[in-house]
Structure formats: structure tokens, C-alpha cells
C-alpha positions as CSV (number, residue, x, y, z in Angstrom):
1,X,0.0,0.0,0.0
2,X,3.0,2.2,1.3
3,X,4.8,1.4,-2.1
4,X,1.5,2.2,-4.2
5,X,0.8,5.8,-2.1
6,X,4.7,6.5,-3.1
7,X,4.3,6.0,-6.7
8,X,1.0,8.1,-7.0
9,X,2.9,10.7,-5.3
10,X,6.0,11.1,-7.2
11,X,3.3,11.1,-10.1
12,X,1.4,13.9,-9.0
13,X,4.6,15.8,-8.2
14,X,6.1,15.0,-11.2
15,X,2.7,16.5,-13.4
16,X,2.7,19.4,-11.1
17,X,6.6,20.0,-12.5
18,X,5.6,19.5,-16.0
19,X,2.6,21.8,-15.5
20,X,5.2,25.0,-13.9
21,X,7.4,24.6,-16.4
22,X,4.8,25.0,-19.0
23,X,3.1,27.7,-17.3
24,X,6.4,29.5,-16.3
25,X,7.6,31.7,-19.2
26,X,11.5,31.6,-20.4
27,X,13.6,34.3,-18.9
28,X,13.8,37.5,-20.5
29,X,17.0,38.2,-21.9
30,X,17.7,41.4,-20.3
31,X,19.9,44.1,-21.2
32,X,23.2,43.9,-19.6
33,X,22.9,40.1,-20.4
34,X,22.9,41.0,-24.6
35,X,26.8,41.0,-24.3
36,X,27.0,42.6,-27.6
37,X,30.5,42.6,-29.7
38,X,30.2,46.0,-30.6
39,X,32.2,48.9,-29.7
40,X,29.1,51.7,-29.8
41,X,25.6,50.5,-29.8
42,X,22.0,51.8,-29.4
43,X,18.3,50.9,-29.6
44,X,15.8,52.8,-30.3
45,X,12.1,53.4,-30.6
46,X,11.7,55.3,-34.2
47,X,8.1,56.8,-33.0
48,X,8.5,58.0,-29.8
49,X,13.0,58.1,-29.7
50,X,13.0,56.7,-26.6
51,X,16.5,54.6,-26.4
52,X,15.8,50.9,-25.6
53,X,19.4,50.2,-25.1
54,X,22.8,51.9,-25.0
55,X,26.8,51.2,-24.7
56,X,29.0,54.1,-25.3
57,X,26.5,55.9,-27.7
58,X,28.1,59.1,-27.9
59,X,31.6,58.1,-28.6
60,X,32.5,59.6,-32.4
61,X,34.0,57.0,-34.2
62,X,34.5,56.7,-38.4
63,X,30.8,55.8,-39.9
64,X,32.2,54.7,-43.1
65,X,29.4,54.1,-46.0
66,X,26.6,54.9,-43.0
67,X,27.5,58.6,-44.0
68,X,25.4,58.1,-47.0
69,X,22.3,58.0,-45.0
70,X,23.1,62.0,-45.2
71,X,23.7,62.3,-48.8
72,X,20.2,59.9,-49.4
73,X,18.7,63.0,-46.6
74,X,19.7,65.5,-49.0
75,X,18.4,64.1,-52.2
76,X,15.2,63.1,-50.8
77,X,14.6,66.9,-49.5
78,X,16.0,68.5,-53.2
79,X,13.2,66.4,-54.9
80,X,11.0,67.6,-52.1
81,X,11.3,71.1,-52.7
82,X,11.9,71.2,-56.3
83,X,15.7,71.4,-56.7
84,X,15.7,68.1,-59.0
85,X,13.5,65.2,-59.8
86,X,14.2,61.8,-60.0
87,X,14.0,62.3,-63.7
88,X,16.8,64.8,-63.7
89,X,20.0,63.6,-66.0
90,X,23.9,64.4,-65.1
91,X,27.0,63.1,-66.2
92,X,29.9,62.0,-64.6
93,X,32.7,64.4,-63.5
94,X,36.5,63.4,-63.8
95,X,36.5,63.2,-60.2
96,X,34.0,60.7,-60.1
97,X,34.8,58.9,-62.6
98,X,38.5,58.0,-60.7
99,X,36.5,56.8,-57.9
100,X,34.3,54.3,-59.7
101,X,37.1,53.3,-61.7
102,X,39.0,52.3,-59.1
103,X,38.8,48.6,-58.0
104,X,39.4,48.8,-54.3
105,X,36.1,50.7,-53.8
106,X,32.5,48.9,-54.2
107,X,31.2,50.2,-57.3
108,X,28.6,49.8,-60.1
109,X,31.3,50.9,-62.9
110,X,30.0,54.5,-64.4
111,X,30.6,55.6,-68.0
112,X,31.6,58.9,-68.4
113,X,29.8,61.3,-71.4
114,X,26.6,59.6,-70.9
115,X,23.1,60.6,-69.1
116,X,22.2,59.4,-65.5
117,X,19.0,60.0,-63.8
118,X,19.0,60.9,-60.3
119,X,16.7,57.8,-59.8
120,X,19.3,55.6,-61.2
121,X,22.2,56.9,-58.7
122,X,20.1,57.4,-55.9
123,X,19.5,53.4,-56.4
124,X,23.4,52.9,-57.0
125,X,24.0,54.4,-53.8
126,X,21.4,53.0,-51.5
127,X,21.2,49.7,-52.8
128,X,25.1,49.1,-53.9
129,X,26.2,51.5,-52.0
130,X,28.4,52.9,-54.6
131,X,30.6,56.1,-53.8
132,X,30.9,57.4,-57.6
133,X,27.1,58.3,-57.9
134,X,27.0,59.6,-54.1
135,X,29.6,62.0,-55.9
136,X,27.5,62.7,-58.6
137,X,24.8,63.6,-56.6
138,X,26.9,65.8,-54.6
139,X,28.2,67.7,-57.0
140,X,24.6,67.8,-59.1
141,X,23.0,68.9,-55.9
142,X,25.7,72.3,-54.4
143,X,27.6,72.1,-57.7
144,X,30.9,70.5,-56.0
145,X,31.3,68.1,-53.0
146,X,32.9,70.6,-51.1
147,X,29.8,73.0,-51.2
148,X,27.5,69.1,-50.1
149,X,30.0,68.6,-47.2
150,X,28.8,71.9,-46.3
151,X,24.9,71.4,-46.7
152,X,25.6,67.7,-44.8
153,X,27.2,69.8,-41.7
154,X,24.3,72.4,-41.9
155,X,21.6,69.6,-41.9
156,X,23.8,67.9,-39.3
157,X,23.4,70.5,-36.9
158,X,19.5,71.4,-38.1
159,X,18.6,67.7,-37.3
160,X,20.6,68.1,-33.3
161,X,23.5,65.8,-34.2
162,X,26.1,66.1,-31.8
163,X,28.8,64.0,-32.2
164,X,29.6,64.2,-35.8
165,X,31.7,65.4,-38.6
166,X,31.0,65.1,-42.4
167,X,34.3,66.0,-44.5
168,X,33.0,64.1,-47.8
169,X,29.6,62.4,-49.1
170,X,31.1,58.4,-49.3
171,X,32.2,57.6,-46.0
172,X,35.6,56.8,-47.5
173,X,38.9,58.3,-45.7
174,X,40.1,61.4,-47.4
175,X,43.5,59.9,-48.0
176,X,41.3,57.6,-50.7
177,X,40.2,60.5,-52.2
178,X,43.7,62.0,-53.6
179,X,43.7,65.3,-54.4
180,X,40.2,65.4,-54.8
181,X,39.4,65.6,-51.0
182,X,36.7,68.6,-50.6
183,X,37.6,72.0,-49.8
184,X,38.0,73.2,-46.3
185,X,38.6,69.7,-45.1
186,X,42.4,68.0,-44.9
187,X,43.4,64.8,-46.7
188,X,43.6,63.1,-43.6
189,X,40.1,63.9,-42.5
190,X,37.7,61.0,-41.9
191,X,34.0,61.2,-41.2
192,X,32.6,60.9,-37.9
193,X,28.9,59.9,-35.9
194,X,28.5,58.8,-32.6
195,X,26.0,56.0,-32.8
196,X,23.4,58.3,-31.3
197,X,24.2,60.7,-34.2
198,X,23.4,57.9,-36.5
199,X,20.2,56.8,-34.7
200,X,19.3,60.3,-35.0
201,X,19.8,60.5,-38.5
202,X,18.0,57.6,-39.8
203,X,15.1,58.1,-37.4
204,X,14.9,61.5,-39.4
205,X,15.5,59.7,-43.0
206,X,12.6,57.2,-41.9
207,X,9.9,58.7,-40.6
208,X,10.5,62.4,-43.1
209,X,10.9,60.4,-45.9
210,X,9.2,56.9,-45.1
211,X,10.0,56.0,-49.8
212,X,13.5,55.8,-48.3
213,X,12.8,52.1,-47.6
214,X,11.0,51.0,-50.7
215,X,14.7,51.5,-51.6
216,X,16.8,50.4,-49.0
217,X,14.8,47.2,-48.6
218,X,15.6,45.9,-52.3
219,X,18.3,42.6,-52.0
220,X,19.1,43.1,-56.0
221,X,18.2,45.2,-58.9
222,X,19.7,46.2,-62.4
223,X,21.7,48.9,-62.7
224,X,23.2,49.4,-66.8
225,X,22.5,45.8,-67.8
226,X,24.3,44.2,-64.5
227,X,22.8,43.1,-61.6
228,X,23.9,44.7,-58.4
229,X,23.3,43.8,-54.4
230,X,22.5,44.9,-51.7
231,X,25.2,44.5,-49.1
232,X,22.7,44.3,-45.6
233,X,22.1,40.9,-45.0
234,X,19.4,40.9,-43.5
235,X,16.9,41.6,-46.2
236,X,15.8,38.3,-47.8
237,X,18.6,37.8,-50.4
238,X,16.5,34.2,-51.5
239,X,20.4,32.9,-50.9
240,X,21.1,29.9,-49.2
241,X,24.4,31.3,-48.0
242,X,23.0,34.5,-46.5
243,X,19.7,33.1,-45.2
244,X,21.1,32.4,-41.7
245,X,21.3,36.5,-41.5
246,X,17.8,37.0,-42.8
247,X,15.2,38.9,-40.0
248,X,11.9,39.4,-40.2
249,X,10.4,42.9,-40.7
250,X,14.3,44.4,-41.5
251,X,13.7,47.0,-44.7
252,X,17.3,49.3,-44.3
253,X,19.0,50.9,-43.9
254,X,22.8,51.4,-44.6
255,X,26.0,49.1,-44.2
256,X,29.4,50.3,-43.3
257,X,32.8,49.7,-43.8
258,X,36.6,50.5,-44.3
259,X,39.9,49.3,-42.2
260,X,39.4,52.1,-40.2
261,X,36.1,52.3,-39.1
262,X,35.8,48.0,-39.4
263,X,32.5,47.1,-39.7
264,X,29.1,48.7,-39.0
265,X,25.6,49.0,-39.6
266,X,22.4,51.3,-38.7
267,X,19.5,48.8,-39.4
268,X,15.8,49.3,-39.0
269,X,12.7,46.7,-38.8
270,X,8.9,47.2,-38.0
271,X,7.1,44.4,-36.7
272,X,3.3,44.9,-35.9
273,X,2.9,48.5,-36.3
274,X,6.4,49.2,-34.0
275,X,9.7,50.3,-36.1
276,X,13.1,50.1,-34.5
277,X,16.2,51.3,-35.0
278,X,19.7,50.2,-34.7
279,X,23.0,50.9,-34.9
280,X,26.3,48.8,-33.9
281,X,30.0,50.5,-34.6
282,X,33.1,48.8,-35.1
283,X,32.1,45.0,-35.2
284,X,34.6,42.6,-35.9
285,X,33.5,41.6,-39.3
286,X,30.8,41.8,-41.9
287,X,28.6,39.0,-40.2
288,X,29.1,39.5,-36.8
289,X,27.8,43.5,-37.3
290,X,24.3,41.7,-38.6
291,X,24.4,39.2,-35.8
292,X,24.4,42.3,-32.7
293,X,22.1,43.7,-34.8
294,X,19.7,40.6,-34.8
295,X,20.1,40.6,-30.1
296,X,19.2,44.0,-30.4
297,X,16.0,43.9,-32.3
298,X,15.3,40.3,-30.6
299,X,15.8,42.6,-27.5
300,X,13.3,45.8,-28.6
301,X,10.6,43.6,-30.2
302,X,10.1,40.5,-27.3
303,X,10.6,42.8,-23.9
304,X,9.0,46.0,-25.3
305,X,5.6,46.9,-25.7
306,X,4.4,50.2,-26.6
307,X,1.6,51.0,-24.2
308,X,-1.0,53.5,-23.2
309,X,-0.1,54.6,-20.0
310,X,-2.2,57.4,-19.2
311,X,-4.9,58.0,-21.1
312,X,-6.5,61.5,-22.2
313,X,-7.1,63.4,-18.9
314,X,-5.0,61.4,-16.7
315,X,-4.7,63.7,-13.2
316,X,-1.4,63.0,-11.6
317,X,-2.7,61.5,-7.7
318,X,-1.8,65.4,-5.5
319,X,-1.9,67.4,-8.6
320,X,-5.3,67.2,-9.5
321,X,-5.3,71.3,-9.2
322,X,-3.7,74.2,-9.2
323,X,-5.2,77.8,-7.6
324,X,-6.5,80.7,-9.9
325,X,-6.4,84.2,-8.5
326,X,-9.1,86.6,-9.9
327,X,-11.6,83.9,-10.9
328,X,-15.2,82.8,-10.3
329,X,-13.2,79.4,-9.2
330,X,-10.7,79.4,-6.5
331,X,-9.0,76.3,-8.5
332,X,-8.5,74.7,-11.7
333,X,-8.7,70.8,-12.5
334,X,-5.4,70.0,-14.6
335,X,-4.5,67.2,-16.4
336,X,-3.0,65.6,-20.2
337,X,-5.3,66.3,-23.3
338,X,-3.8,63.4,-25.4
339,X,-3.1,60.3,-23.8
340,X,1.2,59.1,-23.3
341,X,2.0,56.0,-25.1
342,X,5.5,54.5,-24.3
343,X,7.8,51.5,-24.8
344,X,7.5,49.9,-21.9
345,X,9.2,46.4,-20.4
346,X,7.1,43.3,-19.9
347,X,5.7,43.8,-15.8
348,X,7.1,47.4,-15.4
349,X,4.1,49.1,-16.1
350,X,3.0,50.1,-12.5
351,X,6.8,52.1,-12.6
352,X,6.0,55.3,-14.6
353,X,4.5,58.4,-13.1
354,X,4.1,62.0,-14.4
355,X,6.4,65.1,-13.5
356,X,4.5,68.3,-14.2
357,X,6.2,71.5,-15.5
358,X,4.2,74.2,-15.2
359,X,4.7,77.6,-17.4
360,X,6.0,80.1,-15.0
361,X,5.1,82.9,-18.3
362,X,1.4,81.7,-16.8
363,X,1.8,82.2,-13.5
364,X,1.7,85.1,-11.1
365,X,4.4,86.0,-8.1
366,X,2.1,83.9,-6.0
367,X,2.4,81.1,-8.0
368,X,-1.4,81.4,-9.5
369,X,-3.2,81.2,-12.8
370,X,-4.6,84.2,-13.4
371,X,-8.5,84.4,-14.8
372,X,-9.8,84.4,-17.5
373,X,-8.9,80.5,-18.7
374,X,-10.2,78.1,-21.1
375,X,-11.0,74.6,-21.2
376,X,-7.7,73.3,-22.5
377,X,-5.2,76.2,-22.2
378,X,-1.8,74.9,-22.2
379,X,-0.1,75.3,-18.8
380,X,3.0,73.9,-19.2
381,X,4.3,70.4,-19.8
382,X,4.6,67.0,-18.4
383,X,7.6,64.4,-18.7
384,X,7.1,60.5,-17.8
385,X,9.3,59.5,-15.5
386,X,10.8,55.9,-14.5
387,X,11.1,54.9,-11.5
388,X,12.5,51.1,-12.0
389,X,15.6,49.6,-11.1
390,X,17.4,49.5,-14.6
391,X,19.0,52.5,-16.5
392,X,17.2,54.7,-18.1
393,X,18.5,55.4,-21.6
394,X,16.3,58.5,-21.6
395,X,15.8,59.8,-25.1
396,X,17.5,60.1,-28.7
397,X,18.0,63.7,-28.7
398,X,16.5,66.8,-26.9
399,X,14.0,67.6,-29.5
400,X,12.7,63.5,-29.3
401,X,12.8,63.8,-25.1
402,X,11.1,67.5,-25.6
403,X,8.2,65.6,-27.2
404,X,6.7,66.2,-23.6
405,X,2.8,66.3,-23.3
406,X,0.7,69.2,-22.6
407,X,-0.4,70.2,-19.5
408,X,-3.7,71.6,-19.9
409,X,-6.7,73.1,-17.9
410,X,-9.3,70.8,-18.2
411,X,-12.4,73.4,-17.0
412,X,-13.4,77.4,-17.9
413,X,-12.7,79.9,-15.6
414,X,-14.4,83.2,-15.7
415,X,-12.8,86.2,-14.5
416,X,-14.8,87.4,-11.7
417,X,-16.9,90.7,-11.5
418,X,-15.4,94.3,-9.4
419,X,-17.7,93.2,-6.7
420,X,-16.4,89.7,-6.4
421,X,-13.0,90.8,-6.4
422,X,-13.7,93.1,-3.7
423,X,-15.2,90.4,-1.5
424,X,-12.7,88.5,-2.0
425,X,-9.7,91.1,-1.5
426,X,-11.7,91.7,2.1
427,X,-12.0,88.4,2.8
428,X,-8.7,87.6,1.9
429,X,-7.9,90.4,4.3
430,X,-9.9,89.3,7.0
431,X,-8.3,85.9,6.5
432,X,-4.6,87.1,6.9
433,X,-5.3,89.2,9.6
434,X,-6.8,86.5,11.7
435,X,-4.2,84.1,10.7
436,X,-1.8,86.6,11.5
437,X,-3.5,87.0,14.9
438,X,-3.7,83.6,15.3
439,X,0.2,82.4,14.9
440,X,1.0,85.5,16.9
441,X,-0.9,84.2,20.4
442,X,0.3,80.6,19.5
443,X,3.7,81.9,19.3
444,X,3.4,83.3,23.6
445,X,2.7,80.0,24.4
């Protein structure tokens, strides 16, 4: 009986292990356990810029062929505002002609005294990522490199770069360039993007120009009769020898390389409405810069959700109001207009609240708003704040973290009539006096 009472209990015990370990999700792969082989990474959330994960994001280092994410900028906003079209011809210049000529730079092979559309180099570039037609575009665009490098620097700063240098359109050391390096740079210049500058610019290219990725996302196309590739990996190539790179949802955006800056990438994927951006520096090789890529999107897309965490009017618990001077109300109710989605980790939703900035433009010395105020007046601003255990990358750039909400009035107030204001002013009197009364007697005893 004894033996028979033993068996049906290692039984029991034995389904009750089978039944946790099938109701017990795997461990999250958190993000000081990606041990990425990278010497600059980030992750980030293209819609809202919040960074999912960082190492050594603003360290400058040599972006190589990512540069061209600038030049593909540019073109996109001269066809925007009528500068060129995609129909627009060009030939190539001497200078680019060397370049493409020369066999220890990726290149389509141009022909000089013939027509090029700008559609034909633009796909050169992104696709192939060819360095002669990112000349030609240059120099079709400002006239010379020298005057692009300028307009690259200018956009640079316009888009809040901060780490970053642009002395040429390629990515390719000045030193390759010969004499041909642009003006106001020095032939041993090299380009340079922290890999939150990067981040930053192809959060821009994406969501300004969105066409960017019809492009980027093509493995092959023609180009004059030959076929040419695309050198991300991660795109389905329909190659046996590349499919072990392939990811899901990946459509860009820009591969990097040169002995200098080794091997880099600033990728992009959207899966179910939610695009993310990456970037790894200085990789060891042309794989391994796909395979960080491939832990940091596994990263953003299985422990991030974007969620609503305070909905339209949301009122922050102990600043639900905020006194009015002058007004029919002696308080306002305050609260969002629009509700706050965010990237948030699996089970840390409970760990956000709202900080409140008020305009001090709207307030008076007492630290009042002053009637008349309408439903929905802005007030100020509010931030979301975490208040887990993990770093908080924070945000892309100051204009991406200045995304803050509004902090609006949610009721009328009318200004109130003379008379009112009179009552008031003598009760307001009659109340200072007597408090004043009051804390003088407390104070003899």
C-alpha cells in the first residue's frame, strides 16, 4: 500500500513539474545580459525616440558608407522642394569617374559622357552602396562636394546631431580620395557619428521620408545591364548562404565599412505597427555587425511593448489642481489632453508616473493662474518619468525627449466681476489678519 501511495505521489509531483514549467515563461533576456560585440551600440524606438538600449553611444567614431544615410537626406529633400526630380539627367565628372574606376572601392562601374537619372544613382547608392554616384549627386545637388559637405554639416546641426563630422559624401577616408578631398577639409580627415548621431539621422530619413525604404529594402536590382546587391544581409537575399542573416520585418537601412572604421551597420525593422532602430559601430566583421544587430532587435521587439499609459485626462494623484487668482473658481482641474504611449518592459508598467512642469510665463508672483482660462489652455508640460531599477536610456535627442505632453486646464474659468473681487480682497484680508493674529498668540505659548 505504502509502495503504491509513493508511486502516485512522485506522479502527482512529477505533473505538477511538467505543469510550472509549462506555465512559467523563459527568462527575459535582459539588457546587460545581450553581451554585444560592438564597440558603440544603441536601440531605439523610431516613434516615440525613446532609447531601448545603450553602450558608449556618444563616442565619435568613423561611420564609413553609414554617411550616405546623409547624402540619401539631401536628395530626398532636393526632390521635395523642387531642386531636381528623379528624372533629372547628369554626367559624370572626372572626379568621379576616378573613384568608380578604381577597384578597391565597391562600385557599379560608371561611364563617363553619358546621361544618369538621379533615380538611377540614388539606387546605386542606397542599394550598392556605390561612392561614384554619391559624388555625382553631390556635386549635381551644391555644384561640388565641397559646397554638399557643407549642406551635410548644416543639416547635421539642423537635425541636433552632436557627435559628428562630415568631410566628404562616401564615407571613405580622405586619403582615398587623392587630391580630390573637398575644400576646407584635410586629406587626412575622416568622417565621424556617434552612434546616437546615426540613430538620429535615420530616425529622421525614416519617418520624413518613409520612400526611403521601398529603396533600401531591395536585395538586387539592375543597374546598366548588370545586376547589383545589396550589401545588408538581413533583407531576404533568397540565398542559401545568407539566409542564416535574414530577420523578419528588416527593410534598411545602410552598411558600413573600411579598415578604419571595421564594420558597422544602422539597421531598422517594423514588426506589428512598432519600427526600431539600430546601430552597432566597429564590429569585428561583416557578419558579426548583422548578428548584434539581430540581439538588439530580438531585445526591442520580445521585452518592449508600446503601451498606453495614461490616457486622455489622466490627473497625476496630488496634482489634480492648481489655484486661480481673480476667478469665479478658486482652482483649476489640470491634467494631459492626449493620452502618453511608451515602450515599456514586460511587468514594469506600474513604474512610470508623471512630473509636471508648469509655465512660469502663466503664473503670477504667488504662483497662481490668473483668470480668464479656457477649457484646454496649455499650462506647461509634463515628462514621464521611471522609476524602476534599470537605467534609463532616456531619449534620442533633446527635440525627441522635448516631445513632452501638454499640460492643460481641463475646466473654464471666468474672471470674476469688481464686486467679487472686492469680497474676496476683504476676505482675503480678514483671513490674513486673523491668521496673522492667530500664529501671533500661538507663538506666547
Amino acid at each position: 500500500m505504502r509502495k503504491s501511495m509513493n508511486k502516485l505521489f512522485l506522479l502527482v509531483a512529477a505533473a505538477a513539474l511538467v505543469l510550472t514549467s509549462l506555465g512559467t515563461p523563459a527568462m527575459s533576456v535582459y539588457a546587460d545580459e545581450l553581451d554585444l560585440e560592438a564597440e558603440s551600440a544603441i536601440l531605439v524606438d523610431a516613434e516615440t525616440g525613446k532609447i531601448l538600449y545603450a553602450r558608449d553611444p556618444d563616442v565619435a567614431l568613423p561611420p564609413a558608407s553609414m554617411t550616405k544615410m546623409m547624402t540619401e537626406y539631401l536628395v530626398w529633400e532636393a526632390i521635395e522642394n523642387g531642386d531636381i526630380s528623379w528624372d533629372t539627367t547628369t554626367q559624370i565628372s572626372d572626379y568621379a569617374y576616378s573613384i568608380s574606376a578604381n577597384a578597391d572601392f565597391s562600385g557599379v562601374g560608371l561611364t563617363q559622357q553619358k546621361d544618369y537619372t538621379v533615380k538611377q544613382l540614388y539606387d546605386a547608392m542606397a542599394i550598392n552602396s556605390d561612392n561614384a554616384t554619391s559624388i555625382a549627386l553631390a556635386e549635381l545637388i551644391a555644384g561640388s562636394e565641397s559646397e554638399f559637405v557643407t549642406l551635410m554639416n548644416e543639416k547635421g546641426e539642423e537635425l541636433g546631431l552632436q557627435e559628428y563630422k562630415f568631410v566628404n559624401s562616401t564615407g571613405l577616408d580622405n586619403e582615398s580620395l587623392g587630391d580630390n578631398y573637398p575644400e576646407g577639409t584635410s586629406p587626412n580627415d575622416t568622417n565621424l557619428l556617434s552612434a546616437r548621431a546615426a540613430a538620429i539621422l535615420a530616425t529622421a530619413l525614416v519617418n520624413d521620408y518613409p520612400e526611403a525604404l521601398e529603396v533600401s529594402s531591395i536585395p538586387s536590382t539592375e543597374f546598366d545591364g548588370q545586376e547589383i546587391d545589396n550589401w545588408n544581409y538581413m533583407l531576404d537575399h533568397d540565398s542559401v548562404n545568407l539566409e542564416q542573416y535574414y530577420y523578419e520585418g528588416v527593410d534598411g537601412l545602410k552598411t558600413g565599412h573600411t579598415d578604419l572604421a571595421g564594420y558597422a551597420f544602422t539597421g531598422t525593422a517594423e514588426r506589428d505597427g512598432r519600427r526600431l532602430i539600430t546601430v552597432v559601430m566597429k564590429t569585428s566583421s561583416m557578419e558579426k555587425r548583422f548578428e548584434e544587430t539581430a540581439k538588439l532587435l530580438d531585445y526591442g521587439f520580445d521585452e518592449f511593448e508600446t503601451q498606453e499609459l495614461f490616457p486622455a485626462g489622466y490627473q497625476e494623484e496630488g496634482e489634480e489642481t492648481i489655484p486661480v487668482a481673480k476667478g469665479k473658481e478658486k482652482e483649476v482641474n489640470i491634467g494631459i489632453n492626449n493620452a502618453i504611449q511608451v515602450p515599456v518592459k514586460s511587468g514594469e508598467e506600474e513604474l512610470y508616473h508623471l512630473e509636471y512642469a508648469l509655465d512660469e510665463d502663466k503664473l503670477n508672483s504667488n504662483g497662481e493662474l490668473e483668470a480668464p482660462i479656457e477649457a484646454d489652455e496649455v499650462i506647461g508640460t509634463v515628462n514621464v518619468v521611471y522609476d524602476g531599477e534599470e537605467e534609463d536610456f532616456g531619449y534620442v535627442s533633446d527635440e525627441a525627449s522635448e516631445e513632452s505632453y501638454e499640460l492643460v486646464a481641463m475646466d473654464s474659468i471666468e474672471k470674476a466681476n469688481w464686486f467679487m473681487l472686492t469680497l474676496q480682497s476683504i476676505g482675503d484680508f480678514f483671513v490674513n489678519m486673523f491668521q496673522g493674529a492667530y500664529n501671533w498668540v500661538t507663538g506666547l505659548f
